[in-house]
ChimeraX commands (.cxc) that place a marker at each C-alpha (Angstrom):
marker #1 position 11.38,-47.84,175.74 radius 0.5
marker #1 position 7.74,-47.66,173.82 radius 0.5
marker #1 position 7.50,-47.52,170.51 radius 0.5
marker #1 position 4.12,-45.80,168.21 radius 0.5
marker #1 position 2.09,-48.21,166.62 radius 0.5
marker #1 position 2.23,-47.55,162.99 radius 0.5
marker #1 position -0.13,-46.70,160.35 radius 0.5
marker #1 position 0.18,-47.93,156.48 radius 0.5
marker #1 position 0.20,-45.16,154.01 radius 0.5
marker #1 position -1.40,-46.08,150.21 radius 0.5
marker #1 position 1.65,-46.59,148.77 radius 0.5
marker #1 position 2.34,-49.41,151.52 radius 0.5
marker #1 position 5.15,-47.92,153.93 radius 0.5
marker #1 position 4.64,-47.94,157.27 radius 0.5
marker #1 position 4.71,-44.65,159.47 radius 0.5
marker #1 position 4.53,-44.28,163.13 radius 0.5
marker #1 position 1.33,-43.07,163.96 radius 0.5
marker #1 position 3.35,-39.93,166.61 radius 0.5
marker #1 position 6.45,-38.43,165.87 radius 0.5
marker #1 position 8.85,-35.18,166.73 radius 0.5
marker #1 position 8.42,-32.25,165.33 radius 0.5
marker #1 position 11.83,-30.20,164.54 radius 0.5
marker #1 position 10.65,-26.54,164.05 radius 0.5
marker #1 position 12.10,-24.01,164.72 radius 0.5
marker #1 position 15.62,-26.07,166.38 radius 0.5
marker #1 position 18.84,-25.02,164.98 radius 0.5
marker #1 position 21.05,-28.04,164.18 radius 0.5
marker #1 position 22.89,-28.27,167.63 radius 0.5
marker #1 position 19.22,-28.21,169.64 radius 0.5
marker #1 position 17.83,-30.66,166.81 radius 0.5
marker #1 position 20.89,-32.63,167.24 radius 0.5
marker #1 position 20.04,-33.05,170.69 radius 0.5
marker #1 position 16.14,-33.48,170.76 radius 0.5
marker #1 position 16.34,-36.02,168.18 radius 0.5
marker #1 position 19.29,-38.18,170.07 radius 0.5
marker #1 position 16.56,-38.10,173.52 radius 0.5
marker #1 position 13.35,-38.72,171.98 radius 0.5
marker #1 position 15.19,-41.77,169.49 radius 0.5
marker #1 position 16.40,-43.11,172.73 radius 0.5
marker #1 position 12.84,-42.82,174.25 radius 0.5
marker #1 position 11.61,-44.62,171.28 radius 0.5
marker #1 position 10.56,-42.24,168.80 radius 0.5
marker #1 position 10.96,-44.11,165.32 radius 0.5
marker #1 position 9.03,-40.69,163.19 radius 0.5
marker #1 position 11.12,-37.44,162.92 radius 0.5
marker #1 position 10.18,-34.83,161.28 radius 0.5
marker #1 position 12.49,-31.87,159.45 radius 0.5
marker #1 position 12.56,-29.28,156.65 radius 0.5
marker #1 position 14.79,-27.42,154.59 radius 0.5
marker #1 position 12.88,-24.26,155.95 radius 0.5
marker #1 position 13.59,-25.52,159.34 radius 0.5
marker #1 position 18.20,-24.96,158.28 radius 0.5
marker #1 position 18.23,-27.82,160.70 radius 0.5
marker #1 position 18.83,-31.01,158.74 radius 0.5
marker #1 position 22.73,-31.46,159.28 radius 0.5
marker #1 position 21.63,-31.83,162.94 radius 0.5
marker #1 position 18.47,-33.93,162.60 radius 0.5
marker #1 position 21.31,-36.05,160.26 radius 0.5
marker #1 position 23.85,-36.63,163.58 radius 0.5
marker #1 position 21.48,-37.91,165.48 radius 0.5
marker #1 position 19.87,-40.04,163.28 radius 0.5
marker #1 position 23.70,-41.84,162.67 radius 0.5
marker #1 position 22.77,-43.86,165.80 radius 0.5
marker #1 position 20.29,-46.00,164.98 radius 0.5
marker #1 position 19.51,-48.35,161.79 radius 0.5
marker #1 position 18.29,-46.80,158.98 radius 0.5
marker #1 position 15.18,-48.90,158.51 radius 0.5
marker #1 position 14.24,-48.61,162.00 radius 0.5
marker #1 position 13.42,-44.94,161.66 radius 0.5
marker #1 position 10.80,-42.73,159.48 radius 0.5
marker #1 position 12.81,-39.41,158.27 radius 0.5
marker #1 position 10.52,-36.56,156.71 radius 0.5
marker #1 position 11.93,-33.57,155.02 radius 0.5
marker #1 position 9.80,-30.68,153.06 radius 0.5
marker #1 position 11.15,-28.21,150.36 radius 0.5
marker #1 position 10.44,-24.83,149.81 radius 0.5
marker #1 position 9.02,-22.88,146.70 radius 0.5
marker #1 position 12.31,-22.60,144.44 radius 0.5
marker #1 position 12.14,-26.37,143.92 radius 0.5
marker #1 position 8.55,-25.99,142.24 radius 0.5
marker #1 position 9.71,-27.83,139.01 radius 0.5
marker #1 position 10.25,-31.37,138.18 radius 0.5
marker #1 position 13.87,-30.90,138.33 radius 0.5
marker #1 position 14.00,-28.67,141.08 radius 0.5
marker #1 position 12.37,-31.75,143.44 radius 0.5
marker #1 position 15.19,-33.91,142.63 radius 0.5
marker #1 position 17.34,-30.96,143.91 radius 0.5
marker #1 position 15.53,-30.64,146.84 radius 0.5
marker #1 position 15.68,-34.26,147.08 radius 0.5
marker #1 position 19.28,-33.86,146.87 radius 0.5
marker #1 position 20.16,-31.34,148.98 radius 0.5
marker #1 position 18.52,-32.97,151.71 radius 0.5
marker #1 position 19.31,-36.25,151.74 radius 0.5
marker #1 position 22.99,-35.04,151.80 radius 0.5
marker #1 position 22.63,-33.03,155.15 radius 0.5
marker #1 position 20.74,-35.89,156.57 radius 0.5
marker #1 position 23.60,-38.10,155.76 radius 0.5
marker #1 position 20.35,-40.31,154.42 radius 0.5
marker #1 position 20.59,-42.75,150.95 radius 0.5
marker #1 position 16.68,-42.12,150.68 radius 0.5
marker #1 position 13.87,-40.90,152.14 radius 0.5
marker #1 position 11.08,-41.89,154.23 radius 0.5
marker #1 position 8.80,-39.39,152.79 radius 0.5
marker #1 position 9.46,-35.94,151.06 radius 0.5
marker #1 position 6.78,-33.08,150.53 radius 0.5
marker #1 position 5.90,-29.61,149.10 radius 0.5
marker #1 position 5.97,-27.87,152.07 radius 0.5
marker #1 position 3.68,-25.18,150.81 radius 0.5
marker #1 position 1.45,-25.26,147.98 radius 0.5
marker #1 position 2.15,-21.34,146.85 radius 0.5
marker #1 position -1.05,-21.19,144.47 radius 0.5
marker #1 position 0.13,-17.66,143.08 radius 0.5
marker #1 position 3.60,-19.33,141.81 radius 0.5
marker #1 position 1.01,-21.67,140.81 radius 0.5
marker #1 position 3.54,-24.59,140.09 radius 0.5
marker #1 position 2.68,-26.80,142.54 radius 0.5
marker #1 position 1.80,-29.50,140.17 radius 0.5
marker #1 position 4.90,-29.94,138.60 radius 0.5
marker #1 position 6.45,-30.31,141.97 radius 0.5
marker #1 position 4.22,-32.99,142.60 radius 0.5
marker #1 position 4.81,-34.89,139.17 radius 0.5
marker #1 position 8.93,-34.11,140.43 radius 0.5
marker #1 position 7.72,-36.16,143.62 radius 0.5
marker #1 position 6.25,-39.04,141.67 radius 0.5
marker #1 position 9.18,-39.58,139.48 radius 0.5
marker #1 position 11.58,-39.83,142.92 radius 0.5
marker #1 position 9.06,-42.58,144.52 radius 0.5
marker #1 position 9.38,-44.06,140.81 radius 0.5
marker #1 position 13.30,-44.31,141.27 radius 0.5
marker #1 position 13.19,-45.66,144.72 radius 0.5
marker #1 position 14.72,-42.50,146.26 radius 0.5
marker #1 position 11.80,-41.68,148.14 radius 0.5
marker #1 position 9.50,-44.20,149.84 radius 0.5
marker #1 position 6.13,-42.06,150.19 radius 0.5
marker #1 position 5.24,-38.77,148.88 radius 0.5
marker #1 position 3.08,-36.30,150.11 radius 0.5
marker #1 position 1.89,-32.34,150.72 radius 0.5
marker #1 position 1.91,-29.92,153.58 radius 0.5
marker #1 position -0.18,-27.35,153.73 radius 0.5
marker #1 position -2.61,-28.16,150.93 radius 0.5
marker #1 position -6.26,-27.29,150.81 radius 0.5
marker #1 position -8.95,-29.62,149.53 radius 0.5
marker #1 position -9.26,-27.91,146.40 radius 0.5
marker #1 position -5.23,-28.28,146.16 radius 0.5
marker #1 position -4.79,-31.94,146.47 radius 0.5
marker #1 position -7.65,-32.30,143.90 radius 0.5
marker #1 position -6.28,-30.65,141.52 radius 0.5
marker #1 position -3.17,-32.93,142.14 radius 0.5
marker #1 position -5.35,-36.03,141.87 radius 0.5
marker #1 position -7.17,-34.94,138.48 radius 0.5
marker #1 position -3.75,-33.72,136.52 radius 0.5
marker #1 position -1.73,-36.47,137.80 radius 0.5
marker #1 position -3.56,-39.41,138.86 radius 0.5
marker #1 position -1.73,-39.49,141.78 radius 0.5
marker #1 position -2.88,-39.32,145.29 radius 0.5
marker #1 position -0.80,-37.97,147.91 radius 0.5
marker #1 position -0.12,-40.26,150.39 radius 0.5
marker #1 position 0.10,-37.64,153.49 radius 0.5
marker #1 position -1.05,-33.91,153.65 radius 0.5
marker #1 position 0.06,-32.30,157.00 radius 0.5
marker #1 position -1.81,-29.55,158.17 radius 0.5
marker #1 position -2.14,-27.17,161.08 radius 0.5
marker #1 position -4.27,-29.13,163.22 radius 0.5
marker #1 position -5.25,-29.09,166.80 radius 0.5
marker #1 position -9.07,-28.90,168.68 radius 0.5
marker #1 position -9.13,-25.48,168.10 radius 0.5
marker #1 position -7.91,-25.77,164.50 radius 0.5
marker #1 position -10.24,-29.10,164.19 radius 0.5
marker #1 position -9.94,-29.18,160.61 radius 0.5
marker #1 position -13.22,-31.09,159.73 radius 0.5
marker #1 position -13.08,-30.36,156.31 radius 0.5
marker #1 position -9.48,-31.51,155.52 radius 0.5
marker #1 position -9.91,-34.67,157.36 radius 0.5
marker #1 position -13.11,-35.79,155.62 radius 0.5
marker #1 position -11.14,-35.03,152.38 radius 0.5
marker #1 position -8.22,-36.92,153.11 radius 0.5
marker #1 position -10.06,-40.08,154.46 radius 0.5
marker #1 position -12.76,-39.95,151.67 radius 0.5
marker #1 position -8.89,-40.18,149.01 radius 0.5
marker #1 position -6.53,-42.91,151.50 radius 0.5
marker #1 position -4.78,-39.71,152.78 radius 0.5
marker #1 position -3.39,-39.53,156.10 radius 0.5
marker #1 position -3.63,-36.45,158.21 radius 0.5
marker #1 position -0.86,-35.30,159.78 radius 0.5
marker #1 position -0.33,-32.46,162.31 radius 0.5
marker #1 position 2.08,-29.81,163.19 radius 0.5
marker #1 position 1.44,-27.37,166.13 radius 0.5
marker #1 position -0.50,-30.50,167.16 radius 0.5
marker #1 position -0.92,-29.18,170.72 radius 0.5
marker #1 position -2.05,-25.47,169.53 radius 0.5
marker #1 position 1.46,-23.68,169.67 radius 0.5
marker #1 position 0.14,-19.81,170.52 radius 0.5
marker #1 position -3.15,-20.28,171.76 radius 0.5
marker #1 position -4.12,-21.42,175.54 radius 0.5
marker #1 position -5.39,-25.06,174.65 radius 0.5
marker #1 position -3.16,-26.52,176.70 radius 0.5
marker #1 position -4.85,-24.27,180.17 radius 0.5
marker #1 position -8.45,-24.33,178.71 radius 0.5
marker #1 position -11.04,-25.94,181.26 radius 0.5
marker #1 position -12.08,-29.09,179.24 radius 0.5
marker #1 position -8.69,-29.73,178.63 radius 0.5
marker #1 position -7.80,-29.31,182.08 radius 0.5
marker #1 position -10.55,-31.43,183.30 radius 0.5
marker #1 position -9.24,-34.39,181.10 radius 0.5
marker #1 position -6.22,-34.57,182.27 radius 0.5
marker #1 position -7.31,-34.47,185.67 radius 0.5
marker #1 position -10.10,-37.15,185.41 radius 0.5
marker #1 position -6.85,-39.54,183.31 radius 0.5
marker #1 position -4.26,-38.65,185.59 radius 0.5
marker #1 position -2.35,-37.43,182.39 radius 0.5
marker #1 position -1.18,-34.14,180.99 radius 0.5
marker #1 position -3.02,-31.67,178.66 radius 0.5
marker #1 position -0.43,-32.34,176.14 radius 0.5
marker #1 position -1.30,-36.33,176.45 radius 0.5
marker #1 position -5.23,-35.22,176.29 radius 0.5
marker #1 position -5.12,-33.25,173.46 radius 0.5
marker #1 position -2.41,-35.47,171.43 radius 0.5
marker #1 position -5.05,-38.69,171.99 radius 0.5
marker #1 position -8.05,-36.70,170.46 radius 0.5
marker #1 position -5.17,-36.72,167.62 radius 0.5
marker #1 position -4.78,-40.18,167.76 radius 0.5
marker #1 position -7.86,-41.87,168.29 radius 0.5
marker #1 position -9.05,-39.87,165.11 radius 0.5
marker #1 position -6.08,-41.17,162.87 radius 0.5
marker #1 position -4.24,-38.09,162.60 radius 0.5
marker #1 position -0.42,-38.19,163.43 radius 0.5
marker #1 position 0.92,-35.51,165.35 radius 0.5
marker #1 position 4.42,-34.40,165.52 radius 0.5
marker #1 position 4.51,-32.68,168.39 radius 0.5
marker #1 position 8.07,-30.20,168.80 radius 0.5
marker #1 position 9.49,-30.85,172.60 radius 0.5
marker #1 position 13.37,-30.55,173.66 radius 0.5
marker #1 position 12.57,-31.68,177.20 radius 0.5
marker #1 position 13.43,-35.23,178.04 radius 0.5
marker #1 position 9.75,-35.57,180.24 radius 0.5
marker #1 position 7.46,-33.99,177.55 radius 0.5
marker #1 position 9.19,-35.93,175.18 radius 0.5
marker #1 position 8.46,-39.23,177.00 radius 0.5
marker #1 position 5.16,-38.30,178.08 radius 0.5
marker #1 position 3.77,-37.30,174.34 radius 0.5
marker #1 position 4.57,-40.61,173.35 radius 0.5
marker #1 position 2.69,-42.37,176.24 radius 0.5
marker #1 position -0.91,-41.77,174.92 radius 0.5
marker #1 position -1.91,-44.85,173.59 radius 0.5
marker #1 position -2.61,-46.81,176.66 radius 0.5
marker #1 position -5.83,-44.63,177.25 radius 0.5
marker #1 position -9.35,-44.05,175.51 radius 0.5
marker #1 position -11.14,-40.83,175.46 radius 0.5
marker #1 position -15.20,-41.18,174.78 radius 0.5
marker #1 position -17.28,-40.45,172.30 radius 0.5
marker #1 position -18.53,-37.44,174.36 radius 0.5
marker #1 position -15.42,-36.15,175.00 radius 0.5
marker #1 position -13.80,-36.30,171.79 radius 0.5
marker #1 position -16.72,-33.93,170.85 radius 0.5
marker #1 position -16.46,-32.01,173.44 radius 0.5
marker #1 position -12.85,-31.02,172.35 radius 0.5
marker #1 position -13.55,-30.89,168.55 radius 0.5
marker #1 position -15.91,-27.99,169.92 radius 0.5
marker #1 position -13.72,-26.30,170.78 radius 0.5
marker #1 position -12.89,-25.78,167.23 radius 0.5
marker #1 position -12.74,-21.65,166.34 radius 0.5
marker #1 position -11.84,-20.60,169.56 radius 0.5
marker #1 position -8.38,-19.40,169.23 radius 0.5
marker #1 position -6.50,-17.36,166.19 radius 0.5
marker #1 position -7.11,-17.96,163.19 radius 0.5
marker #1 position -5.05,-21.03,161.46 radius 0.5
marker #1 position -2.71,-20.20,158.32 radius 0.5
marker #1 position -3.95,-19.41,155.35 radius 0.5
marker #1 position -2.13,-21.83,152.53 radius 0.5
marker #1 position -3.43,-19.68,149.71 radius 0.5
marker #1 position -1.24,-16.53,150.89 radius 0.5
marker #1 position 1.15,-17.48,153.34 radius 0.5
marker #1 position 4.05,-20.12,152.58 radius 0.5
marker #1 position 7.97,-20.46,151.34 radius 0.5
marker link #1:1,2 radius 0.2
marker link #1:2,3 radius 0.2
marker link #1:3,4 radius 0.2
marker link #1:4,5 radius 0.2
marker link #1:5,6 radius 0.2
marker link #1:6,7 radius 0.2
marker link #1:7,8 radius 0.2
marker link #1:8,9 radius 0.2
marker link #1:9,10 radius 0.2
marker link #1:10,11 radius 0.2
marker link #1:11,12 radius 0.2
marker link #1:12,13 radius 0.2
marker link #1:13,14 radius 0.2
marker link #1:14,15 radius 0.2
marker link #1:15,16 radius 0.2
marker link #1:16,17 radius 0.2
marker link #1:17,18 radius 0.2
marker link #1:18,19 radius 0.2
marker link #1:19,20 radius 0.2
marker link #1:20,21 radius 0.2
marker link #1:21,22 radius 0.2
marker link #1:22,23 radius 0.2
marker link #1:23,24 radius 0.2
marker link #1:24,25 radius 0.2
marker link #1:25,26 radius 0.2
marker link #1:26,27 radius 0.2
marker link #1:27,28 radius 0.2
marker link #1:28,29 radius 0.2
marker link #1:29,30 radius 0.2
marker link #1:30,31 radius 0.2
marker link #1:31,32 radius 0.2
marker link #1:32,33 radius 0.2
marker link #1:33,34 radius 0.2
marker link #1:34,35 radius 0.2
marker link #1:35,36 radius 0.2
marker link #1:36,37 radius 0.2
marker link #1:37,38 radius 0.2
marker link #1:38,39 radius 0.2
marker link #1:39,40 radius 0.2
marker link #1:40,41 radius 0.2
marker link #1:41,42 radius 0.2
marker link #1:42,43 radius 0.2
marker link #1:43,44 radius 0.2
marker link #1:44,45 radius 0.2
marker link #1:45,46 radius 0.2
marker link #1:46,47 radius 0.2
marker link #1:47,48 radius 0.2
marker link #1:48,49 radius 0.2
marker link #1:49,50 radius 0.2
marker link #1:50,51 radius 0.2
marker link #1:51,52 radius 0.2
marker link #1:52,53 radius 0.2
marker link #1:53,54 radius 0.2
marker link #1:54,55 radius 0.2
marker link #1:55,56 radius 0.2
marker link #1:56,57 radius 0.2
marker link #1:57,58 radius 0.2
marker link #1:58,59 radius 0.2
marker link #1:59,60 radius 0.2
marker link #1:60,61 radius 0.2
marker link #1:61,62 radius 0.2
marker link #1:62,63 radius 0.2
marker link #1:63,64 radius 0.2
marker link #1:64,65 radius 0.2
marker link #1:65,66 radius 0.2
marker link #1:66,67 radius 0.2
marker link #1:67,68 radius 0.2
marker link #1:68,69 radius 0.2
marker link #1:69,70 radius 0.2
marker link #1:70,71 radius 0.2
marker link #1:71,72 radius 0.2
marker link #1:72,73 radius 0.2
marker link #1:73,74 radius 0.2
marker link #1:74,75 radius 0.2
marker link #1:75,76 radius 0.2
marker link #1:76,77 radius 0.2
marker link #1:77,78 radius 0.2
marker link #1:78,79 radius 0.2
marker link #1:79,80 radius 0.2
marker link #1:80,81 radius 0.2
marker link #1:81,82 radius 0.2
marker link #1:82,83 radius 0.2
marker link #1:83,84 radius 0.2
marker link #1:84,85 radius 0.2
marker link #1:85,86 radius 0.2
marker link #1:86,87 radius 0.2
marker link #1:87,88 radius 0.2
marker link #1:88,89 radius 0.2
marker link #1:89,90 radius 0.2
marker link #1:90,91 radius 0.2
marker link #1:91,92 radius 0.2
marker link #1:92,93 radius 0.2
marker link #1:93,94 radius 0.2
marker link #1:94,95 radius 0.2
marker link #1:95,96 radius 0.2
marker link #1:96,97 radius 0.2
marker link #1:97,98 radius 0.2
marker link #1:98,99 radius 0.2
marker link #1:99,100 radius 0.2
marker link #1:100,101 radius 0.2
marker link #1:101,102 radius 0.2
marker link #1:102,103 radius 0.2
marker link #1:103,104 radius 0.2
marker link #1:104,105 radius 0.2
marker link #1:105,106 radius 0.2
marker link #1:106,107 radius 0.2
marker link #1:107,108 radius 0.2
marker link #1:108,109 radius 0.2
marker link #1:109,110 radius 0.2
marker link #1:110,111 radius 0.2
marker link #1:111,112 radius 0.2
marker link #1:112,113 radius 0.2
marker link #1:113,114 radius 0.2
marker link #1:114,115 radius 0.2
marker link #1:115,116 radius 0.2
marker link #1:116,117 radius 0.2
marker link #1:117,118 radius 0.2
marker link #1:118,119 radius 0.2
marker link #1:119,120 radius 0.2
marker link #1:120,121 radius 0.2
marker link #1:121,122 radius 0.2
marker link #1:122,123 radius 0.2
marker link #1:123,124 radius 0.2
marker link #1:124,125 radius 0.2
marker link #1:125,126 radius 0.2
marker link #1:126,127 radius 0.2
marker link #1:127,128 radius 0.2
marker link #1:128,129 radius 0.2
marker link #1:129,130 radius 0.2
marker link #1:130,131 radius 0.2
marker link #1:131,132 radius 0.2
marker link #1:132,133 radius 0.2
marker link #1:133,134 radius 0.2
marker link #1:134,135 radius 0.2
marker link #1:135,136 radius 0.2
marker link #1:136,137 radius 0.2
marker link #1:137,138 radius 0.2
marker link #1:138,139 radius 0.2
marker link #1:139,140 radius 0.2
marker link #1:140,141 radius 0.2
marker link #1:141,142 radius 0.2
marker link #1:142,143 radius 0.2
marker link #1:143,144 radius 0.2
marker link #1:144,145 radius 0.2
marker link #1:145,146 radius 0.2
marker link #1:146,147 radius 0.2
marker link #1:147,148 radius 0.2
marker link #1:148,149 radius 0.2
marker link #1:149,150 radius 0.2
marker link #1:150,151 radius 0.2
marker link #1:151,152 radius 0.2
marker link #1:152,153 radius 0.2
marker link #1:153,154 radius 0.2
marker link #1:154,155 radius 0.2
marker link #1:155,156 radius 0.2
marker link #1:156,157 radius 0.2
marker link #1:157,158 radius 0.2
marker link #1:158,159 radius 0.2
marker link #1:159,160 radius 0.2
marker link #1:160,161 radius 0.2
marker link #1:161,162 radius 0.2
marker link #1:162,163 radius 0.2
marker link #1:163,164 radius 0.2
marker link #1:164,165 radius 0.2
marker link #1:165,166 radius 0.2
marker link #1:166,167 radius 0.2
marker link #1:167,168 radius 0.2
marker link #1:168,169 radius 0.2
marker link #1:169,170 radius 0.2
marker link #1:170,171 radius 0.2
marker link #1:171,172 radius 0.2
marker link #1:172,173 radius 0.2
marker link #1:173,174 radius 0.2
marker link #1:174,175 radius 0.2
marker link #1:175,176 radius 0.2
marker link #1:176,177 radius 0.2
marker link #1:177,178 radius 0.2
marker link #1:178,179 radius 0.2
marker link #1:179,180 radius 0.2
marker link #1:180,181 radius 0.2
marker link #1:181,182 radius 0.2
marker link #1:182,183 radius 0.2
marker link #1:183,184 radius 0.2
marker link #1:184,185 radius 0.2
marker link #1:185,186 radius 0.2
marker link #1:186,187 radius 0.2
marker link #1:187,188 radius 0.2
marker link #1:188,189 radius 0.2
marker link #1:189,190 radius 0.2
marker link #1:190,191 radius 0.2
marker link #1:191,192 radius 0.2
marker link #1:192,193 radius 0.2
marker link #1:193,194 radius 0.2
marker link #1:194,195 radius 0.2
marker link #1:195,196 radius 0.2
marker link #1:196,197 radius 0.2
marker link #1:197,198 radius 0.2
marker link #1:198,199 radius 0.2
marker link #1:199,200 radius 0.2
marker link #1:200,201 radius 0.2
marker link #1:201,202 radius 0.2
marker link #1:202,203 radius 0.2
marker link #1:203,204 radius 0.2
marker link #1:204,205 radius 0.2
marker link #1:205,206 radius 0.2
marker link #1:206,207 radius 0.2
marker link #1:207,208 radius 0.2
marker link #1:208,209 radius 0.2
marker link #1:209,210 radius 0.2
marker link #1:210,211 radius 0.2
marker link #1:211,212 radius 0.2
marker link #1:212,213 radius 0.2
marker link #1:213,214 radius 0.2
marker link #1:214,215 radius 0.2
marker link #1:215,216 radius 0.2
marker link #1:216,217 radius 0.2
marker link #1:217,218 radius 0.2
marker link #1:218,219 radius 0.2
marker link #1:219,220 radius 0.2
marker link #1:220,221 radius 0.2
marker link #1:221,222 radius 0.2
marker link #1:222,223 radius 0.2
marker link #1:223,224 radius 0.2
marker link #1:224,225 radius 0.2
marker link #1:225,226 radius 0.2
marker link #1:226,227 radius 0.2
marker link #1:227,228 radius 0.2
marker link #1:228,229 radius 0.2
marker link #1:229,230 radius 0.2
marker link #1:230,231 radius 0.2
marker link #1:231,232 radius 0.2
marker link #1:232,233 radius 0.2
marker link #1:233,234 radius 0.2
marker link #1:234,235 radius 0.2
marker link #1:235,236 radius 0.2
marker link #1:236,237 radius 0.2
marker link #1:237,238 radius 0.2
marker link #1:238,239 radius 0.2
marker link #1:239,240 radius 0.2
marker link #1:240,241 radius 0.2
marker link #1:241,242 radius 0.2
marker link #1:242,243 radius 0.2
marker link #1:243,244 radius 0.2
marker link #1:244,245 radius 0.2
marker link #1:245,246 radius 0.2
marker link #1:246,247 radius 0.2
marker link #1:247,248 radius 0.2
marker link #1:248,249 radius 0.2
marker link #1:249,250 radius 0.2
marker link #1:250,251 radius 0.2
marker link #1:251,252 radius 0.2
marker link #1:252,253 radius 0.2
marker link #1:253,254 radius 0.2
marker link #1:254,255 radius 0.2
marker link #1:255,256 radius 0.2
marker link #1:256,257 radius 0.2
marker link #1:257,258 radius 0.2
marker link #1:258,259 radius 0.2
marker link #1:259,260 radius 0.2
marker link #1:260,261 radius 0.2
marker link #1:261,262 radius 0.2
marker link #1:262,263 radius 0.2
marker link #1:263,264 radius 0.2
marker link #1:264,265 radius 0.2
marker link #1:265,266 radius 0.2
marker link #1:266,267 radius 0.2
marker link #1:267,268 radius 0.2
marker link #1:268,269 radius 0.2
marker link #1:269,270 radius 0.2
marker link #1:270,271 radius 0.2
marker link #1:271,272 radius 0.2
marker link #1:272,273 radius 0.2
marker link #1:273,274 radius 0.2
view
């Protein structure tokens, strides 16, 4: 069993630097993913109250020591108030079966509610009390987490974003790095688009002996984003988690960050979200 190496958020936890991705498993399916890929050695899961799936993410997770293992949950618009985080809070950590969190975020920043800071300043007062280790956004835009940073003072410690070579992201990353933030990635091997069969890609894997998925989720890696990649089968599981023992170059990194554009357009955080 392999285990991720881990990467220290600003607040000082430690998260692994790959994890699973839960969307969109219903609780017996995310029941089941989660029990294989912990067994595997996958110490970062990933879940949402969007996703209805928590109760099932929370079975699984019954198996192994709580401080062994990095649980993320995300809550929806409603909860756009102090108050309403704690709820949120709440309301998860009960499905999960889960004392605390790992790390909690706004799940979408919803800039027409336009209450997104007080969620946030609900966030800071749950890492304050100890029932949530690291706090953090999904979703947000540059010009989102600033305004976080200038009416609170408070950095977020993750923002996870849509983010694969063709949704390269450039902009977001520089942002985060430039404020401590760590990048994280959902759809991290381009879920709808044909990244996995495009001929760089292809031509990667062939040259490392390793699969598209592996290629794509090290040009993740080796830039410090963590992707949480969603996989129910036991072999994609284990082989997603087996990129770390191999270096892409300079040259090819770039050559896959070009391909940045080339497939549907990502999701737009000022008008889509829940």
């Amino acid at each position: 069993m392999s285990q991720a190496p881990t990467v220290t958020l600003s607040h000082g936890s430690a998260m692994p630097r790959i994890g699973l991705g839960t969307s969109p498993m219903n609780d017996a399916d995310a029941e089941r993913a989660v029990s294989t890929a912990l067994e595997l050695g996958y110490r970062l899961i990933d879940t949402a109250e969007n996703y209805r799936n928590e109760v099932g993410v929370g079975r699984a997770l019954k198996g192994v020591p709580r401080d062994e293992v990095f649980v993320t949950s995300k809550f929806n618009k409603r909860w756009h108030s102090v108050e309403g985080a704690r709820t949120a809070f709440e309301a998860s950590a009960e499905k999960l079966g889960l004392e605390y969190l790992d790390l909690l975020l706004i799940h979408w920043p919803n800039p027409d509610q336009d209450r997104y800071v007080e969620a946030w300043q609900g966030l800071i007062a749950l890492r304050d009390a100890g029932l949530v280790r690291a706090i953090g956004t999904s979703n947000f835009k540059p010009a989102h987490l600033q305004r976080l940073i200038d009416e609170t003072g408070v950095t977020p410690e993750v923002n996870q974003v849509q983010l694969s070579p063709v949704w390269a992201k450039a902009a977001e990353r520089e942002f985060h790095a430039k404020h401590g933030i760590v990048t994280e990635a959902w759809s991290p091997l381009g879920k709808g688009t044909d990244l996995l069969s495009n001929p760089t890609v292809q031509e990667l894997a062939k040259k490392y002996e390793r699969t598209p998925g592996q290629v794509v989720l090290r040009w993740e890696t080796q830039q410090e984003v963590v992707p949480i990649p969603k996989s129910a089968d036991r072999s994609r599981l284990a082989d997603n988690l087996a990129v770390f023992d191999f270096d892409l170059t300079a040259d090819e990194l770039t050559a896959l960050t070009n391909l940045d554009g080339t497939a549907k357009a990502a999701a737009d955080s000022d008008r889509a979200g829940h």
